[in-house]
C-alpha positions as CSV (number, residue, x, y, z in Angstrom):
1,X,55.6,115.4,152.7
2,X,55.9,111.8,154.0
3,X,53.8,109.3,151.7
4,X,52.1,107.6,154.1
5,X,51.0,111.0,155.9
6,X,49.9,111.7,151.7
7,X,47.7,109.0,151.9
8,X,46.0,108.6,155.2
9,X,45.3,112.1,154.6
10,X,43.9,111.5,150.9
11,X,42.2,108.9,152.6
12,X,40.6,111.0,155.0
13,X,39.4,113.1,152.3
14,X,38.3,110.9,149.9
15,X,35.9,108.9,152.0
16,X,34.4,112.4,153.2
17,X,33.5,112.9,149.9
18,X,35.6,116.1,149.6
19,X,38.7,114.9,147.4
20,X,38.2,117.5,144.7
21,X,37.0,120.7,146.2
22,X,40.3,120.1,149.2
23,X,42.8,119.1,147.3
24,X,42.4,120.5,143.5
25,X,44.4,124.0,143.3
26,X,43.2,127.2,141.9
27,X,45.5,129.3,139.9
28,X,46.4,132.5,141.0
29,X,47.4,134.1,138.3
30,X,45.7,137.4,137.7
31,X,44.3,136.2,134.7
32,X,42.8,133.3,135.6
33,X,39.5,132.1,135.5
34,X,38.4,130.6,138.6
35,X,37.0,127.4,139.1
36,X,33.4,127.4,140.6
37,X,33.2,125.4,143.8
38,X,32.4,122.2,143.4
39,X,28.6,122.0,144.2
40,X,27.0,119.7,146.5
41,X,23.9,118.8,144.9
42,X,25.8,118.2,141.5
43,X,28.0,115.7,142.7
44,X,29.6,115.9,146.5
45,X,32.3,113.1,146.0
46,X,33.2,114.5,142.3
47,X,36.9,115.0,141.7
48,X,39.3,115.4,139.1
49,X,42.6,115.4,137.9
50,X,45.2,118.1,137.5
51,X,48.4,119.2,135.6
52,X,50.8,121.5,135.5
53,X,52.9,121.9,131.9
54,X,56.0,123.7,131.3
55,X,57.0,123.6,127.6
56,X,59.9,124.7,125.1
57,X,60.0,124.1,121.7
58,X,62.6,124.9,119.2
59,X,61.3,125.3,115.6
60,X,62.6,124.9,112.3
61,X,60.3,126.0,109.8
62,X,62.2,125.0,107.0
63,X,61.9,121.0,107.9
64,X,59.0,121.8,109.8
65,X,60.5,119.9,112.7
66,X,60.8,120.7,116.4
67,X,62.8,119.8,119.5
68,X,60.2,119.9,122.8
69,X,61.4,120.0,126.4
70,X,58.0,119.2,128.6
71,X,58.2,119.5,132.2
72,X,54.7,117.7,133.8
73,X,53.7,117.8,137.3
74,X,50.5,115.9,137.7
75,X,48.3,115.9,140.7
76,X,46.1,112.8,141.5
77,X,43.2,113.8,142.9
78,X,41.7,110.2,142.5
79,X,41.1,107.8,145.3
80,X,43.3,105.2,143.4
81,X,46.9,104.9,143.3
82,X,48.1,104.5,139.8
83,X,51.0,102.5,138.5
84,X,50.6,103.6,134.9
85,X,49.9,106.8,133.3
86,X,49.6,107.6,129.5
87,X,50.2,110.4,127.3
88,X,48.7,111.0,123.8
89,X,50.8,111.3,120.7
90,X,48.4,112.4,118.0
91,X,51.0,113.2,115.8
92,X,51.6,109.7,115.0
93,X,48.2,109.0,113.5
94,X,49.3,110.5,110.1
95,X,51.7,107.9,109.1
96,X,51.1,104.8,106.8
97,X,49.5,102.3,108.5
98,X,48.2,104.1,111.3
99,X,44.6,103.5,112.5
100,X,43.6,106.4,111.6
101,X,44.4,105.6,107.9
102,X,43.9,101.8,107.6
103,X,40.1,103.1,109.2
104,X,39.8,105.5,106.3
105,X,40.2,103.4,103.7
106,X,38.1,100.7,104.9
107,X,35.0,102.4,106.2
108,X,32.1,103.1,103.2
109,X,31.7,106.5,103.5
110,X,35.7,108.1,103.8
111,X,36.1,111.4,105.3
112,X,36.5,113.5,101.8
113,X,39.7,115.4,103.9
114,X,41.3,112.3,104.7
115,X,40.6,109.5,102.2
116,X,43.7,107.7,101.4
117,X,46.0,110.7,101.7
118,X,47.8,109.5,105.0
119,X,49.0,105.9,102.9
120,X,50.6,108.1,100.5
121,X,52.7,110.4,102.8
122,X,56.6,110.5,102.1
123,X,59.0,110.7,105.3
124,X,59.3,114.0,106.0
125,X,55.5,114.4,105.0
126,X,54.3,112.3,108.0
127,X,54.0,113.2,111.6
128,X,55.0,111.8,114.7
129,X,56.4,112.3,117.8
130,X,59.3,110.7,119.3
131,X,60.0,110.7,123.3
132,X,63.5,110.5,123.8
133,X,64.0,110.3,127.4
134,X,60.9,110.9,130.2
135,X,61.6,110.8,134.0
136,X,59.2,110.6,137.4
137,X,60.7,112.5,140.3
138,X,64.4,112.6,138.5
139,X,64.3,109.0,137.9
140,X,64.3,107.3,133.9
141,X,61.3,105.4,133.2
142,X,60.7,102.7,130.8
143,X,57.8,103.3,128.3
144,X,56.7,102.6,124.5
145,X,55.0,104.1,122.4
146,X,51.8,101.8,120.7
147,X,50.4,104.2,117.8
148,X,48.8,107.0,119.0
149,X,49.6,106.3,122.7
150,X,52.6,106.2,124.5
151,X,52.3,103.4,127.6
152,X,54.2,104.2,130.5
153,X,55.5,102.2,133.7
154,X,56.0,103.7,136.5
155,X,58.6,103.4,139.7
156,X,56.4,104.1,142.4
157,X,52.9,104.4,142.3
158,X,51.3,107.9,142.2
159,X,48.9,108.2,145.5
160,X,45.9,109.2,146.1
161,X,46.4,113.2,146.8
162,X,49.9,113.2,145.7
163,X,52.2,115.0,142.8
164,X,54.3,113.8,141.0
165,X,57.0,115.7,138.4
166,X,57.2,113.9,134.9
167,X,60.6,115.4,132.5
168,X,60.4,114.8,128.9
169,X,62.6,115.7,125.9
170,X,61.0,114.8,122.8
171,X,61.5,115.3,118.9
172,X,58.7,115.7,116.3
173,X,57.6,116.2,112.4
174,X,54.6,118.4,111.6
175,X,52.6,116.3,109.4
176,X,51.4,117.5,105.6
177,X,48.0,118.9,106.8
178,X,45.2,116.5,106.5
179,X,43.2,116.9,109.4
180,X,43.0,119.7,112.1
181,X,46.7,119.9,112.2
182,X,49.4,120.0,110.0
183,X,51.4,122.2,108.0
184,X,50.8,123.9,104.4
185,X,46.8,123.3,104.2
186,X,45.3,124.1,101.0
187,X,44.9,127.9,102.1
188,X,48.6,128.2,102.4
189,X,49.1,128.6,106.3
190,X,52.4,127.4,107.4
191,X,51.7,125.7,110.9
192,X,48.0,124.6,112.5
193,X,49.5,123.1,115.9
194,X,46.5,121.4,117.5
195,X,47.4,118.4,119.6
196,X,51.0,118.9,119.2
197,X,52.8,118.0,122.0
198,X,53.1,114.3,124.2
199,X,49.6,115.1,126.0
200,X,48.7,113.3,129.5
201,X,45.5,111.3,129.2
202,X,42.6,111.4,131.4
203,X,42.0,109.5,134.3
204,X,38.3,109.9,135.5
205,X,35.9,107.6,137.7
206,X,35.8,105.5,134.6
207,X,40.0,105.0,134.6
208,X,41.9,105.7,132.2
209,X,40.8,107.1,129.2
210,X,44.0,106.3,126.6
211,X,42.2,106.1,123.2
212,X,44.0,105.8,119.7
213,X,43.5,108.6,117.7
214,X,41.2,107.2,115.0
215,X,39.1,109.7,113.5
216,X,37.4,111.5,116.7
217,X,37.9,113.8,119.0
218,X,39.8,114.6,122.6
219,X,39.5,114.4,126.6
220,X,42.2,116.6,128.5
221,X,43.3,116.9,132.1
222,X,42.1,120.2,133.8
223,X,45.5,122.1,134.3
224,X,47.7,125.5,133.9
225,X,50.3,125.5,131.0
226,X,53.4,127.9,130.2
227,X,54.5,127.6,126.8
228,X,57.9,129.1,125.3
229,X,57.8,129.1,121.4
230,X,61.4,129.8,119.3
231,X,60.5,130.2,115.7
232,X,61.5,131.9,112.8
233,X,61.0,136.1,113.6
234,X,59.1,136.1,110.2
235,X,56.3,134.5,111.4
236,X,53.4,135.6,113.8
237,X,52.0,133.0,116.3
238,X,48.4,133.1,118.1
239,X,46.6,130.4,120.1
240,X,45.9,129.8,123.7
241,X,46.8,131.7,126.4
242,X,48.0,135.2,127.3
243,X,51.4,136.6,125.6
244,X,53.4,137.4,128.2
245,X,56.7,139.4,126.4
246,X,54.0,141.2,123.7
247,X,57.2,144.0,123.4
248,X,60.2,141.3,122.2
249,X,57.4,140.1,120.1
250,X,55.9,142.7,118.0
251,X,53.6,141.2,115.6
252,X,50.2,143.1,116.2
253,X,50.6,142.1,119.9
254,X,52.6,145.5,120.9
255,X,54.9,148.0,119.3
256,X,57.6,146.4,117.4
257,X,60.3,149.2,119.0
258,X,62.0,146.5,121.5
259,X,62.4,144.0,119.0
260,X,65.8,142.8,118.4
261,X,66.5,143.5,114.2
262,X,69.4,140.3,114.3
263,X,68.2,137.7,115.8
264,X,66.7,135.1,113.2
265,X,64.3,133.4,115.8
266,X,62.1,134.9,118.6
267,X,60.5,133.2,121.4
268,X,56.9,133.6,121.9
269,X,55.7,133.2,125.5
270,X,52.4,132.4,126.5
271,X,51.0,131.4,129.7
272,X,47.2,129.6,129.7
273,X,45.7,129.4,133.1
274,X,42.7,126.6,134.1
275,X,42.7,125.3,130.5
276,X,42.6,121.1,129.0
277,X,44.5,122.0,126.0
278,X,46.8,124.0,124.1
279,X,47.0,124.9,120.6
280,X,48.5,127.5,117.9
281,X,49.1,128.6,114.5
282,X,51.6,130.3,112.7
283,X,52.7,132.1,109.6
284,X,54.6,134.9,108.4
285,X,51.9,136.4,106.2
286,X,49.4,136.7,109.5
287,X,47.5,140.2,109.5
288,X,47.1,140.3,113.0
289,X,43.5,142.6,114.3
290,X,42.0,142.8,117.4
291,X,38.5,144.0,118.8
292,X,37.4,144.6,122.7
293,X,34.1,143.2,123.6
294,X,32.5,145.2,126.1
295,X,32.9,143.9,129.4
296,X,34.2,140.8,127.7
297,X,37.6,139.1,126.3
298,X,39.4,140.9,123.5
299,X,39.0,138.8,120.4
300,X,42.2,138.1,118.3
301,X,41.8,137.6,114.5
302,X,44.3,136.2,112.6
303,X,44.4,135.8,108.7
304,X,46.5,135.5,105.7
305,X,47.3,138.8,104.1
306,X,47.5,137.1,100.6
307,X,44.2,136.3,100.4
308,X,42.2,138.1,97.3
309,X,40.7,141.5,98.4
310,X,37.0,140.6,99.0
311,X,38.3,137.9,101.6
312,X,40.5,140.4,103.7
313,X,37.3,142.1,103.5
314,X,35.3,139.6,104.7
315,X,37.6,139.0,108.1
316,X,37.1,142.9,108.7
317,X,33.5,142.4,108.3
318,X,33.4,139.0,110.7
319,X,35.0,141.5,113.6
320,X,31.7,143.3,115.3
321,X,30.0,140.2,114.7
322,X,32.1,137.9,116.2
323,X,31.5,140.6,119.3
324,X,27.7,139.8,119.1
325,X,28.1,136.3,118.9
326,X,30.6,136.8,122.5
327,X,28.1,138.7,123.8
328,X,25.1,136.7,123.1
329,X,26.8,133.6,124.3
330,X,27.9,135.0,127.3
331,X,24.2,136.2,128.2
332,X,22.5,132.6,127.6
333,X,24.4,130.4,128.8
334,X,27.3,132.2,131.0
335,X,29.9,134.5,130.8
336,X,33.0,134.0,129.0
337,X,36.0,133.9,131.6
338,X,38.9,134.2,130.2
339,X,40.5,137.7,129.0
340,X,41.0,136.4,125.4
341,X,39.5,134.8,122.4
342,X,41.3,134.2,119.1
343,X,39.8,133.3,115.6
344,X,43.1,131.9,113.2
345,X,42.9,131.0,109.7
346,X,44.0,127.6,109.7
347,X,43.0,123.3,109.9
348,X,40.5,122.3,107.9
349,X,36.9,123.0,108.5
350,X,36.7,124.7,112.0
351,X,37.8,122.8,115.2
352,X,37.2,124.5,118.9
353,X,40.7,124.9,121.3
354,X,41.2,126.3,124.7
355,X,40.8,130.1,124.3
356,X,40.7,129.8,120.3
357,X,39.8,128.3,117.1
358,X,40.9,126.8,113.9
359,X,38.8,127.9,110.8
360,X,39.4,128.3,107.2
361,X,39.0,131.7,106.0
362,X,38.4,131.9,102.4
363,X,35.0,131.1,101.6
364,X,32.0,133.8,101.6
365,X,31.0,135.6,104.5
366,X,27.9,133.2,105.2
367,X,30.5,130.2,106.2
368,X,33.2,132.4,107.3
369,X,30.6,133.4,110.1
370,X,28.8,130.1,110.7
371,X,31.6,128.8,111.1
372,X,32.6,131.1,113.6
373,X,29.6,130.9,115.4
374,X,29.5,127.1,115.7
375,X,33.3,126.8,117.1
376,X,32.8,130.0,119.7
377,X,30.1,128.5,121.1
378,X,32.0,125.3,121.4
379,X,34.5,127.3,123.7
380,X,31.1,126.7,126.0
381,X,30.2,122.9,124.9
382,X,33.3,120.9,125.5
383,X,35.5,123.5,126.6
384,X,34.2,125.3,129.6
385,X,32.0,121.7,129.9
386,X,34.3,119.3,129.5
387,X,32.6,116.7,128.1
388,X,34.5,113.4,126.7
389,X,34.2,113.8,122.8
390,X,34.5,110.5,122.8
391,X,31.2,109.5,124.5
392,X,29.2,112.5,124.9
393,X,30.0,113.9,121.5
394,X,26.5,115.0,121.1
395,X,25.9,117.2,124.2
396,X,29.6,118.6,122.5
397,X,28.3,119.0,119.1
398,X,24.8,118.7,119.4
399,X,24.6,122.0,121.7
400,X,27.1,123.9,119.9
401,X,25.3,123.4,117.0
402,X,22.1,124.4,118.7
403,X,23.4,128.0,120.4
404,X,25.1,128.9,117.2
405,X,22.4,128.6,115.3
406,X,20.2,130.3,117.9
407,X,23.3,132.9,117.9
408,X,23.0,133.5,114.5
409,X,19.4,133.6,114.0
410,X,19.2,136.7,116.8
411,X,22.4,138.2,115.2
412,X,20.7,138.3,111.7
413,X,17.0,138.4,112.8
414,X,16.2,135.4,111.0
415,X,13.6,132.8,112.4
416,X,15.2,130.1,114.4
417,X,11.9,127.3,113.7
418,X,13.4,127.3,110.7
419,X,16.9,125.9,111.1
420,X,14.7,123.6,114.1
421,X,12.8,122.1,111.2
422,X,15.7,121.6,108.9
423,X,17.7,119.5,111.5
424,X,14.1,117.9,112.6
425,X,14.3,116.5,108.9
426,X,17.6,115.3,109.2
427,X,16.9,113.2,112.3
428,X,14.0,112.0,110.5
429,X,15.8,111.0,107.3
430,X,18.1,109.6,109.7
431,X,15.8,107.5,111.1
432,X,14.0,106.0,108.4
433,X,17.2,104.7,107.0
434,X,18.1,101.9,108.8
435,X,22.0,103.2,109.5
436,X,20.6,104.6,113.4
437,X,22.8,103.8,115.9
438,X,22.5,104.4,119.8
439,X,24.1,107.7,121.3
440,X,26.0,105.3,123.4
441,X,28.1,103.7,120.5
442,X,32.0,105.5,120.7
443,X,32.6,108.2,118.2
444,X,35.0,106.2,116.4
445,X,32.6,102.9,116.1
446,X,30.0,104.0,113.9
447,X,29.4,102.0,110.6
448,X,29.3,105.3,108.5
449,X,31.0,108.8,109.0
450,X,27.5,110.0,107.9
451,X,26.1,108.3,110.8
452,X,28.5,109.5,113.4
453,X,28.1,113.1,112.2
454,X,23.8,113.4,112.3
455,X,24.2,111.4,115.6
456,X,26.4,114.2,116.9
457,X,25.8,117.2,115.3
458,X,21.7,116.7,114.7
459,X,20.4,114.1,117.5
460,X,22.2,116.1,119.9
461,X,21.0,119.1,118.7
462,X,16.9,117.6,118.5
463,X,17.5,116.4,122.1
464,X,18.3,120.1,123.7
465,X,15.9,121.5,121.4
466,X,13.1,119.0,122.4
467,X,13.7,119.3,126.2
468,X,12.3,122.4,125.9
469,X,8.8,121.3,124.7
470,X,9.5,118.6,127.7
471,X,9.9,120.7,130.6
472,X,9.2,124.3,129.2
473,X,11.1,127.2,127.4
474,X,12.0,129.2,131.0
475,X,13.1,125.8,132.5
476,X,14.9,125.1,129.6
477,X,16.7,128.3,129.5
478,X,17.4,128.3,133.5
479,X,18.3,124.9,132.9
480,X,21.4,125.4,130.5
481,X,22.6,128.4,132.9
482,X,22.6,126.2,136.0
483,X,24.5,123.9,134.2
484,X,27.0,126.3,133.1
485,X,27.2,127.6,136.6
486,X,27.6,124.1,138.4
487,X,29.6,122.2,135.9
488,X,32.0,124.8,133.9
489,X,35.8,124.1,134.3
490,X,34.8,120.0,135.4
491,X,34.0,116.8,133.2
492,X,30.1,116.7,133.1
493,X,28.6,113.4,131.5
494,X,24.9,113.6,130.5
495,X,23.6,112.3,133.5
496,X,24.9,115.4,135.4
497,X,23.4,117.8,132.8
498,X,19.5,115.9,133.3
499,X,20.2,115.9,136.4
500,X,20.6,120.0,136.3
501,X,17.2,119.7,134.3
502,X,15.3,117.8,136.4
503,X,16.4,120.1,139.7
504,X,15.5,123.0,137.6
505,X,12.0,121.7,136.3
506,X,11.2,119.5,139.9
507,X,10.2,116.6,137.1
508,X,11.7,112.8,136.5
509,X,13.6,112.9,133.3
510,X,15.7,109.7,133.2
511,X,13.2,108.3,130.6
512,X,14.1,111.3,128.1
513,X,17.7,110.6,128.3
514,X,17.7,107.1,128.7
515,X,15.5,106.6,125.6
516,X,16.6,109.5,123.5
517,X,20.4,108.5,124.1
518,X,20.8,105.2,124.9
519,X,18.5,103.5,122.2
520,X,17.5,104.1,118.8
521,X,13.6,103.8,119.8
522,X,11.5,106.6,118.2
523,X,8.7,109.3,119.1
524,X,5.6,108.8,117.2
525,X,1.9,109.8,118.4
526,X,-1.0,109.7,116.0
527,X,-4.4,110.7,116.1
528,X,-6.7,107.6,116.5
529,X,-10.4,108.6,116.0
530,X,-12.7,112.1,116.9
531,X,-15.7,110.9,117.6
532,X,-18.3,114.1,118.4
533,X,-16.7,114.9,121.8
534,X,-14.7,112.2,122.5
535,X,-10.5,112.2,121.3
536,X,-8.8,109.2,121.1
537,X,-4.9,109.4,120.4
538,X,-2.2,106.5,120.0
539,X,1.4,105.9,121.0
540,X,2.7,104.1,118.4
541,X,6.3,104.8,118.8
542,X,8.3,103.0,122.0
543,X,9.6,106.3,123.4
544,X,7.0,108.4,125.8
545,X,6.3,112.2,125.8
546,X,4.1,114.4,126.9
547,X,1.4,115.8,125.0
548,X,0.8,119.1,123.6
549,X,-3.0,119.4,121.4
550,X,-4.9,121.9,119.8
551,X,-8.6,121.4,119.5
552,X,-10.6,123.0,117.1
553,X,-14.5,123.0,117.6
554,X,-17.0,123.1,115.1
555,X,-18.0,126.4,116.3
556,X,-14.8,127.7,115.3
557,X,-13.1,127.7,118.7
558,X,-10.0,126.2,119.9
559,X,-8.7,124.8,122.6
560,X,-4.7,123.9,123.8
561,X,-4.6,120.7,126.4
562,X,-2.0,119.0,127.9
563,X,-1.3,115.7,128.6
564,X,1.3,115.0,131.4
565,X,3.5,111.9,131.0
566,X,2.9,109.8,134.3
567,X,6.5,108.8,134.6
568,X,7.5,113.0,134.6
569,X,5.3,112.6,138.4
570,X,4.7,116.4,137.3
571,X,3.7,118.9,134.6
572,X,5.9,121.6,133.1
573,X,4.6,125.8,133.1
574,X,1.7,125.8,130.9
575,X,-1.2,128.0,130.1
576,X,-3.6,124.6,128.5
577,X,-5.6,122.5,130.0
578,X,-4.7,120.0,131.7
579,X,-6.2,116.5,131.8
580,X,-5.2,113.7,133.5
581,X,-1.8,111.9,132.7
582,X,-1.4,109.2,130.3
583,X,0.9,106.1,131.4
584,X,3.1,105.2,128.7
585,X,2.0,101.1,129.0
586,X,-1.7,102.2,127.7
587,X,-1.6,102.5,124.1
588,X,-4.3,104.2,123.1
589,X,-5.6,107.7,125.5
590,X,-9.0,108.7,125.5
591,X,-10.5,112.0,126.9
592,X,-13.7,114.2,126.5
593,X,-14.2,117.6,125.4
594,X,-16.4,120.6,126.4
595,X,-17.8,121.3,122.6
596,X,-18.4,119.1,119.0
597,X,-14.8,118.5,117.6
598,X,-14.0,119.4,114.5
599,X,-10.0,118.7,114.3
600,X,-7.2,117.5,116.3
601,X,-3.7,118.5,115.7
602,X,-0.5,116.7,118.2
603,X,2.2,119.3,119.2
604,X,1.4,122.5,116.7
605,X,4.5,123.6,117.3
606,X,6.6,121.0,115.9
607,X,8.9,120.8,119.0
608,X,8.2,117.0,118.9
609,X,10.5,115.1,117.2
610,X,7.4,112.8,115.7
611,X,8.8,110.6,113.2
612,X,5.6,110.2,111.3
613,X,3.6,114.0,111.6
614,X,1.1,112.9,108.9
615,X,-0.6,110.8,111.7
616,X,-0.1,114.2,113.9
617,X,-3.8,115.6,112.7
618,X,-7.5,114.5,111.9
């Protein structure tokens, strides 16, 4: 097409707020998820980027090096015309010297995984990749690579609405595993392959988002990959996507009839539609199950066959629950789309992938399944809903924390207020220590790991939780579907998700996320003085709410009341009484009561993250 017809018409599009939902493609593949349509009232001049990856790699297990071919075509959906692009190369962060280790040995609180272990790599311990030769549209282009990040010049310009085909050759080292990735981790699996290959950054509304791999976590490009792996026939390979030659392969995947018994490598084929990342494992002692969930993806489990007894037995056990964790997922906050969902022994801790996870497998049954829970339900936070893990780590680990707990809890019938209160305390702890910083600080600036994680994991996790007591439990859970339904397969940022809420609930919540996320200021409400009939309470604290009470009356009766925030302009579903609003400048709030009081108690339920509840009753 002629390039000044590609932009006038991008152009056209852009400026009628339509660049996304015209020009973005939807695979066709029979196995693809589909894409909602971009919605209106979320954002109607939203857009997004897209790529297209063909990849072959050539593996030699023995120097646990490989050879990549990578062809790129990348689609800019943007209304800018860019002159650079950038592509990740993670592998490089476990070298000496690298950020990623020069950060761990200077910050106070290491990562116990990571320490000083990258300084002491040998040569063919470390990892890298090396891009030997890339080309736009046929033609060589001159780039270098700075760390983690390989900065690239183009020819011409990439226009708004246009494509562009990027060919790569590139060599690279599997690093001695230290974190996520890596080879030989302390359970013995040969290969975790998670951000293994020269990976196209994102490019948003915000431009370019090209960070060094420090310590955190990813942002990938929307796209549709097809992925040839040659590796030793020995070993079995899982990960994203959808085998597409399951009879050459064997392995668990089909019959192993049509194998071929003399070749000494085979060449795994997988093809991942609508995904922002691709990642596998492999190893030659794999036991390789599978499990249908009704209506639902069939779940992959791959494990290590030289674990003790009472482990192997534990992955057996995992299998119907994993299915009740798909299940109960899919039913609160929407159903899993893809055909496929595989749980592999391998990284360190657990870490979420397109279609997959990373776990270790070999401690008891209570951590092999919370862990399971916790990186499923990320396939929903952060993967289906993109969010940047840079920036909006919390709504990524915060509510994947949150519904796998919640998961569990119904799984096991176990009382969810309890895991609610324990992270309640941690927020608290982390308040009253003095190391609190803002939601808004980058994952990778935090003075102390420690810090980074309760921000993320806990803060997140009190902020869904405590929207509920804002706006109401049905709100709440209509809320988180709504989102699902408008946002899944985009980049939502936490204004789009209060944004859901607030159409949802018909209130004004841009004071709970400005103040819960974008300063450290605290929730704290007291009692004042009960005076016969007459309550007075205190704000105390510098961020508003909404008050829930219970009155008790001499008499013995009681009483629930509600006190509407006067910035919500609204109330949420209640069955209490409701008196008239309290403005957050007025310190103090007054009202009258029917009967003789005998006690006051602020938010029985202890859905209120109140950083003091000993002022709470009197």
């Amino acid at each position: 097409m002629n390039r000044i017809y590609i932009y006038i018409l991008s152009f056209t599009l852009i400026f009628s707020c339509g660049s996304a939902s015209e020009i973005v493609e939807t695979p066709t593949t029979a196995a693809a998820p589909e894409a909602p349509a971009i919605s209106p009232q979320a954002n109607p001049c939203y857009w997004q980027q897209h790529v297209d990856y063909k990849m072959e790699i050539d593996v030699d297990v023995d120097n646990y090096t490989y050879q990549g071919k990578q062809t790129l075509v990348y689609t800019n959906n943007s209304p800018d015309a860019l002159n650079k692009v950038f592509y990740h190369l993670y592998f490089n962060a476990f070298q000496p010297g690298s950020e990623m280790d020069v950060r761990s040995r200077t910050i106070a609180d290491p990562d116990g995984r990571v320490k000083d272990r990258i300084s002491k790599l040998k040569p063919n311990e470390i990892g890298f990749i090396k891009v030997n030769s890339l080309k736009q549209n046929g033609v060589e282009l001159n780039h270098e690579t700075v760390g983690t990040v390989l900065e690239v010049d183009l020819n011409e310009p990439i226009l708004p609405g246009e494509s562009v085909t990027f060919d790569m050759l590139f060599d690279a080292q599997v690093p001695v595993q230290i974190r996520r990735s890596g080879r030989n981790n302390k359970e013995g699996v040969a290969l975790s392959m998670a951000q293994w290959y020269p990976k196209m950054a994102e490019y948003d509304y915000e431009g370019w988002h090209a960070h060094p791999y420090i310590g955190r976590e990813f942002h990938g490009v929307w796209g549709d990959f097809d992925v040839k792996i040659t590796i030793d026939k020995n070993y079995t390979v899982g990960g994203t996507g959808y085998l597409q030659n399951p009879n050459e392969i064997g392995h668990g995947y089909q019959t192993d009839t049509l194998r071929q018994p003399n070749t000494k490598k085979l060449t795994w084929h997988f093809v991942a539609p609508n995904v922002h990342d691709f990642t596998w494992a492999a190893d030659p002692n794999y036991i390789h199950d599978t499990v249908q969930v009704p209506n639902g993806p069939m779940l992959h489990f791959l494990y290590k066959s030289t674990m003790p007894q009472e482990k192997l037995n534990n992955w057996k056990k995992l299998q119907p629950k994993a299915v009740a964790l798909m299940q109960f997922l899919s039913e609160n906050i929407g159903q899993y789309p893809y055909e496929q969902y595989s749980i592999i022994q391998g990284g360190d801790g657990g870490m979420e992938y397109g279609m997959c996870t990373l776990i270790v497998g070999e401690g008891n049954f209570d951590g092999l399944f919370g862990v399971t829970a916790h990186e499923m339900a990320h396939s929903w936070f952060q993967f289906l809903l993109a969010t940047n893990e840079s920036t909006n780590y919390w709504m990524d680990e915060g509510f994947t924390e949150y519904f796998g707990e919640k998961a569990e809890s119904h799984i096991f019938n176990k009382p969810f207020e309890k895991s609610v209160q324990k992270v309640y305390d941690v927020y608290n702890y982390y308040v009253n220590s003095g190391a609190e910083q803002s939601l808004t600080t980058h994952a990778d600036r935090f003075n102390y790991n420690r810090s980074y994680s309760i921000s993320a994991y806990y803060k997140g996790y009190v902020f869904l939780n405590q929207l509920a007591y804002v706006i109401g439990e049905e709100n709440h859970k209509q809320t988180i579907k709504q989102y699902f339904k408008e946002w899944a397969f985009k980049h939502p940022t936490r204004t789009d998700f209060i944004r859901v809420a607030e159409k949802v609930s018909g209130l004004e919540l841009d004071w709970y996320l400005n103040d819960f996320t974008r300063t450290t200021n605290t929730i704290d409400y007291g009692v004042k003085s009960v005076e016969d009939k007459t309550v007075t309470l205190e704000r105390i604290g510098l961020m508003p709410m909404p008050i829930d009470l219970t009155v008790t009356y001499t008499d013995g009766t009681s009483e629930d009341f509600y006190i509407p925030l006067q910035m919500m302009r609204g109330e949420k579903p209640t069955e209490a009484t409701i008196i008239n609003d309290w403005a957050w400048a007025y310190p103090t709030y007054s009202f009258e009561t029917s009967k003789t009081v005998k006690s006051v108690e602020i938010d029985p339920k202890n859905m209120m993250a109140d950083i003091n509840s000993e002022n709470n009753k009197k």
